[in-house]
N, C-alpha and C positions, 0 to 999 in steps of 0.2 A: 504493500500500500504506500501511497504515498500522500502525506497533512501537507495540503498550501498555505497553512493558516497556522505559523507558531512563531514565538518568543522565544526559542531556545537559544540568542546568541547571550552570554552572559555580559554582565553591566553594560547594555546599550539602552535599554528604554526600561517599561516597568515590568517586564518579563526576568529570567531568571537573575539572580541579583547577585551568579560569578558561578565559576566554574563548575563546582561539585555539585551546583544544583543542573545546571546546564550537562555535567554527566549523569546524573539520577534522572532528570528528562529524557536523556537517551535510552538510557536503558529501560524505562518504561515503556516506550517507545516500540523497541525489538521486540520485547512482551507483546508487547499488543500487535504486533505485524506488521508494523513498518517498516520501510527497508530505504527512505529516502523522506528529508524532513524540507522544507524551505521555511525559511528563517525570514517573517514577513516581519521587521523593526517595525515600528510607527514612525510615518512620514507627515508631518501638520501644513505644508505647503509655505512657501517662501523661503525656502533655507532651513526651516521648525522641524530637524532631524537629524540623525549619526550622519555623516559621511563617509562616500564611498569608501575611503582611506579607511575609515574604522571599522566598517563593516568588515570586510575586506580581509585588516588585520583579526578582528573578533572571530571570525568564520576561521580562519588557518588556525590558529591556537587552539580554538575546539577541535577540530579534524587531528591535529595532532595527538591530544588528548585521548582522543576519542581510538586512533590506533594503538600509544600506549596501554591504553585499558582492555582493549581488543572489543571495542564493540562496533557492530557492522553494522550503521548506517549510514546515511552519503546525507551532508549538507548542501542545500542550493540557497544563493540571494532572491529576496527578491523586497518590496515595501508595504505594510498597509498603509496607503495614499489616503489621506484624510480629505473628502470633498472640498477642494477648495478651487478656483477661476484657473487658479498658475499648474495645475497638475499636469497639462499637458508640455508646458515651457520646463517643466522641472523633470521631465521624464528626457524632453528632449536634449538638454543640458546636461546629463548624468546625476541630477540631484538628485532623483528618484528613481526605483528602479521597479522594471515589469517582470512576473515570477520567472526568474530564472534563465531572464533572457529572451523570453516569447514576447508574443502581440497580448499574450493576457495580463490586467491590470488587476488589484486586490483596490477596492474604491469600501472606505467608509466612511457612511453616512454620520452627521448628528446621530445621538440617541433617543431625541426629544423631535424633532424635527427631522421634515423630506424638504429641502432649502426649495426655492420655485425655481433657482438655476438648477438643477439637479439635472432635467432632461437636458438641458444644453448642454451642460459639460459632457456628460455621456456619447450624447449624439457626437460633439466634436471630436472626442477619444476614436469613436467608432470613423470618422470621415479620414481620419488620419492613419485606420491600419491594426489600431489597439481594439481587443474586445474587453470591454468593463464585466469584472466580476463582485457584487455587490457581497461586501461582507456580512453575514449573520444579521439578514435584515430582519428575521424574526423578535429580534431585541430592540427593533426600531418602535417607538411608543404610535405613530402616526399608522405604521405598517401592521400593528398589533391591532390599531382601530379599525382600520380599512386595506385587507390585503389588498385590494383591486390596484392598490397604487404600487405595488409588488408587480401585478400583472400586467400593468401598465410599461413599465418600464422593460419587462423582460419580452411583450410583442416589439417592444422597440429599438431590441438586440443586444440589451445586456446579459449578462447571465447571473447567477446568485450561489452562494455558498452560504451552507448550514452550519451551524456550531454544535457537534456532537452532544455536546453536554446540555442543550437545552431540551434534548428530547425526553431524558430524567428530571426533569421540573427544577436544575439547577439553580435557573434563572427567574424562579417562579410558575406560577401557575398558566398567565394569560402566556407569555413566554413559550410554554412547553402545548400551548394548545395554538398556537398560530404555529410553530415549528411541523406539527401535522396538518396544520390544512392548508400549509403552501409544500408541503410534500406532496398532498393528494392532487394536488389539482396545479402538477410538473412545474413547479417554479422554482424548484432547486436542482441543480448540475453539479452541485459537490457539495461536501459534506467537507470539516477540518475539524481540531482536536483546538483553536484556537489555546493553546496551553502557554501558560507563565509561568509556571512551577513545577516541582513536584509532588505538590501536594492538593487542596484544591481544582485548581484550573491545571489540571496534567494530562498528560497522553494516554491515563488509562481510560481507554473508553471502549473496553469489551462489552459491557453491560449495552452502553450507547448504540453500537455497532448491530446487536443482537434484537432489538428495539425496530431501529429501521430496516433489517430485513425482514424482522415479522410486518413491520408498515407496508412495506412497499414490491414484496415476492422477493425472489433471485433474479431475474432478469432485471429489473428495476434498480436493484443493488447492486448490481457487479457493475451496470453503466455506471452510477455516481461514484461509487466508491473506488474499482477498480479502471474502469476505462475511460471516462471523461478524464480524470488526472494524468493516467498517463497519455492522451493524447495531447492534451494541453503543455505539457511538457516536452512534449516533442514538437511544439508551434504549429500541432495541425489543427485543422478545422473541424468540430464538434456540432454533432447535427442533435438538432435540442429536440424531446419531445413536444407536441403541441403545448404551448400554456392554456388552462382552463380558468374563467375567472369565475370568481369563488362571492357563492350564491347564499347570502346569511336564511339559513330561517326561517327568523321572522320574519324577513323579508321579502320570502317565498310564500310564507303563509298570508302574508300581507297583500301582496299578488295575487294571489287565487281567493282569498276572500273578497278581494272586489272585484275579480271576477263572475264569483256567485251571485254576489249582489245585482252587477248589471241585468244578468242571464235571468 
């Protein structure tokens, strides 16, 4: 397997906070089936980040580490891009970087807010060659309200990554019930262990893992988990299931009762 989505370089942002935690993420890691990690620092736009240089150095030192200890995973670069106007001047400039070297981008959103540039920036990404992949927008409070704005944006060629751990209600309850109903109705193309630690927010997520393929069959699961990642790592093109937009309810029930009424 391979997580597009972790904090495992040690003292770079709020993720592992030095070395032997950054090797205890590893080795949880193997545990759990991984066999290649990308190391997504947080990127806040305008310069608001590590440097290549540190990344750079950060990544070689655990790799080293990581042979001294013998544990077999492979690190890749890449940023969680924080929604901001310059994302695309800063990717282009080497401030920023796309996972691992592909056209695909880690974009997160506010947690509180879907900003009203949101589709521009996106659309731009996309006009230039990058596919936007929307980080763990199930933690988005606006997306929690109204996934349709999820759906929105993925008819209009972004793609979206899950965070394992919300599907155990780690993140709460409405959290761990919008993580299924943007599962159901294909608005997620990957799935990550977002991990900081080794404890809490960690790459153990067999429980997580075991979860979405009773959600979602084998067929369903082997694309997100297994094959969308590694195609995207190999900078090719990922053909998305249909998005379905996603019908509250009440709001069905709402609909058909005034439909009785007319009738």
């Amino acid at each position: 397997m391979i997580d597009i989505h972790s904090h495992i370089l040690p003292e770079i942002d709020d993720g592992s906070k030095d070395m032997e935690m950054s090797l205890s993420m590893a080795r949880l890691y193997v545990d759990n089936g991984f066999e290649r990690v990308i190391a997504t620092s947080h990127y806040f736009g305008e310069g608001k980040g590590p440097q290549l240089e540190e990344l750079g150095k950060s990544k070689s030192e655990l790799e080293d580490m990581l042979d001294r200890e013998g544990i077999d995973i492979r690190i890749e670069l890449g940023n969680e891009l924080y929604l901001s106007p310059d994302i695309l001047e800063s990717i282009r400039t080497g401030k920023a970087l796309s996972l691992a070297g592909s056209r695909y981008v880690l974009i997160e959103m506010p947690a509180n807010e879907v900003p009203e540039y949101t589709e521009d920036i996106l659309y731009e990404l996309q006009i230039k060659g990058y596919i936007p992949i929307i980080a763990h927008p199930e933690r988005n409070s606006e997306i929690v309200r109204n996934p349709n704005i999820l759906y929105t944006l993925i008819e209009k060629g972004s793609m979206a990554q899950l965070n394992l751990h919300s599907l155990t209600g780690m993140y709460g309850k409405d959290v761990m019930h919008t993580a299924n109903t943007i599962l159901k109705h294909n608005l997620i193309h990957f799935v990550g262990t977002d991990s900081h630690s080794n404890n809490r927010r960690s790459p153990l997520v067999k429980n997580s893992l075991k979860l979405l393929e009773t959600r979602l069959g084998k067929e369903r699961y082997f694309r997100i988990v297994y094959q969308n990642p590694e195609l995207m790592i190999q900078d090719k093109v990922i053909n998305k299931l249909n998005p379905e937009p996603v019908v509250r309810r009440g709001l069905l029930n709402g609909l058909m009762n005034g439909l009785l009424s007319i009738g």
